[in-house]
C-alpha positions in Angstrom: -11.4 -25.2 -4.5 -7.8 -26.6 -5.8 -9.4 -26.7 -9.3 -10.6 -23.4 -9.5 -7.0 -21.9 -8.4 -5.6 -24.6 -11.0 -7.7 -22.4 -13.4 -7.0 -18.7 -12.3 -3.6 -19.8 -12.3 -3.8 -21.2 -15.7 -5.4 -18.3 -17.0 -2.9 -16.0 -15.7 0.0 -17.7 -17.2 -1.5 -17.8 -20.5 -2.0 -14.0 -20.3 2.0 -13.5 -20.1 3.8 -11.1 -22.1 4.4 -12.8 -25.7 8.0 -10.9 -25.4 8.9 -13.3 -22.3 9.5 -15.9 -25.3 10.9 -13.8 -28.4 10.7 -10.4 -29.9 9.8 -9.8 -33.3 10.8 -7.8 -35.9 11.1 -7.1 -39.7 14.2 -6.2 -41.8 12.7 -3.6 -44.5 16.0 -3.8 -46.7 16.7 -6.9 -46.9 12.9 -8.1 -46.8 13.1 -10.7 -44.5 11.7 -11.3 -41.1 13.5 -11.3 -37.7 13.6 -12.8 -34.3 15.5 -11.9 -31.1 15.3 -15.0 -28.8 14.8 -14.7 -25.1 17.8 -14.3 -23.3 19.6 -11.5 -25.6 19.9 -8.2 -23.7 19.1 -6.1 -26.2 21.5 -3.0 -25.2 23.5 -0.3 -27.5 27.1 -1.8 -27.5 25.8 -5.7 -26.3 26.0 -8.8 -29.2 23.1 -10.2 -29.8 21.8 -13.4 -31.8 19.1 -13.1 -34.0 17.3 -15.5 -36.3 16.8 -14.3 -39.9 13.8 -16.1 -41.5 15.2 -15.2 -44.7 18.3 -16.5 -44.8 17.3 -19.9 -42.4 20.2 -19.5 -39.7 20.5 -17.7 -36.3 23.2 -14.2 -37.2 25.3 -12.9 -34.3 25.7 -8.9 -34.4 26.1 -5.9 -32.1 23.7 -3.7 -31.3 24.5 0.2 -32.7 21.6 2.0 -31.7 17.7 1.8 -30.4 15.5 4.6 -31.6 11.9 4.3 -29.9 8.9 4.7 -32.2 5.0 4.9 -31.5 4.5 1.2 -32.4 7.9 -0.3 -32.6 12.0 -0.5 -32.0 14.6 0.1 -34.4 17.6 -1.5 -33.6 20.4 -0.9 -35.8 22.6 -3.7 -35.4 26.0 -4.8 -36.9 26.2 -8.0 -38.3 29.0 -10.5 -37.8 28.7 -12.5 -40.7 27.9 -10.1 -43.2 30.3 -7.2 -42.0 27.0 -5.2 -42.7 24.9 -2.6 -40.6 20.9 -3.8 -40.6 18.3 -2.0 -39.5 15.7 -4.1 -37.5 12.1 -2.5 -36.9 11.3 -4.4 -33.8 7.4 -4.9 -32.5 7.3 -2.6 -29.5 7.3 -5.1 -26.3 4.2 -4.8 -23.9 5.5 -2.5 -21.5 3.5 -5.1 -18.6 5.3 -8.2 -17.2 4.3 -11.4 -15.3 5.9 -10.1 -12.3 4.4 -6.3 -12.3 0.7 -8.1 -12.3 -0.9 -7.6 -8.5 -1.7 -10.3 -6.5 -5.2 -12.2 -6.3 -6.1 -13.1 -2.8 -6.4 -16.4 -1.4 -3.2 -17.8 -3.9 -0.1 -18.3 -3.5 2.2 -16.2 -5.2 4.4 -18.0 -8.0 7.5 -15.9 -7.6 
């Protein structure tokens, strides 16, 4: 019994949202590809850090805008460093979360 809710509760953690860890994203200009780590609230007017694959360091910038497309974000952003705006296309987040999935009977909840 303990082993088979060890296994639900296994599964249901690997099934998580992949945007719980980082958000992805490519920069079309400057060719390169992009990460937003968890913990940036990505928010017109917030900073940000990103990690730009090209380059091989973390950037710090503000966010300028968020335009919503059918399959992904673009986040215009100002960066720090380079004094330069980018344009991010951002995969578009699984609009789901860990929290928002119902309950299964018979286990305890893990918030």
């Amino acid at each position: 019994m303990v082993k088979a809710k060890v296994v639900v509760i296994s599964v249901i953690l690997s099934l998580a949202p992949a945007c719980a860890l980082a958000w992805n994203g490519y920069d079309y200009e400057s060719g390169s590809f992009v990460e937003i780590e968890k913990g940036n609230l990505v928010r017109t007017g917030r900073d940000i850090e990103y990690y730009d694959y090209k380059n091989g360091e973390y950037r710090s910038a503000t966010v300028d805008s968020m335009r919503s497309g059918p399959g992904s974000v673009e986040v215009e952003v100002y960066d720090h460093q380079t004094g330069d705006y980018r344009t991010l296309e951002m995969d578009r987040p699984p609009s789901g979360r860990a929290k928002e999935m119902p309950g299964l009977p018979g286990l305890p909840s893990l918030y």
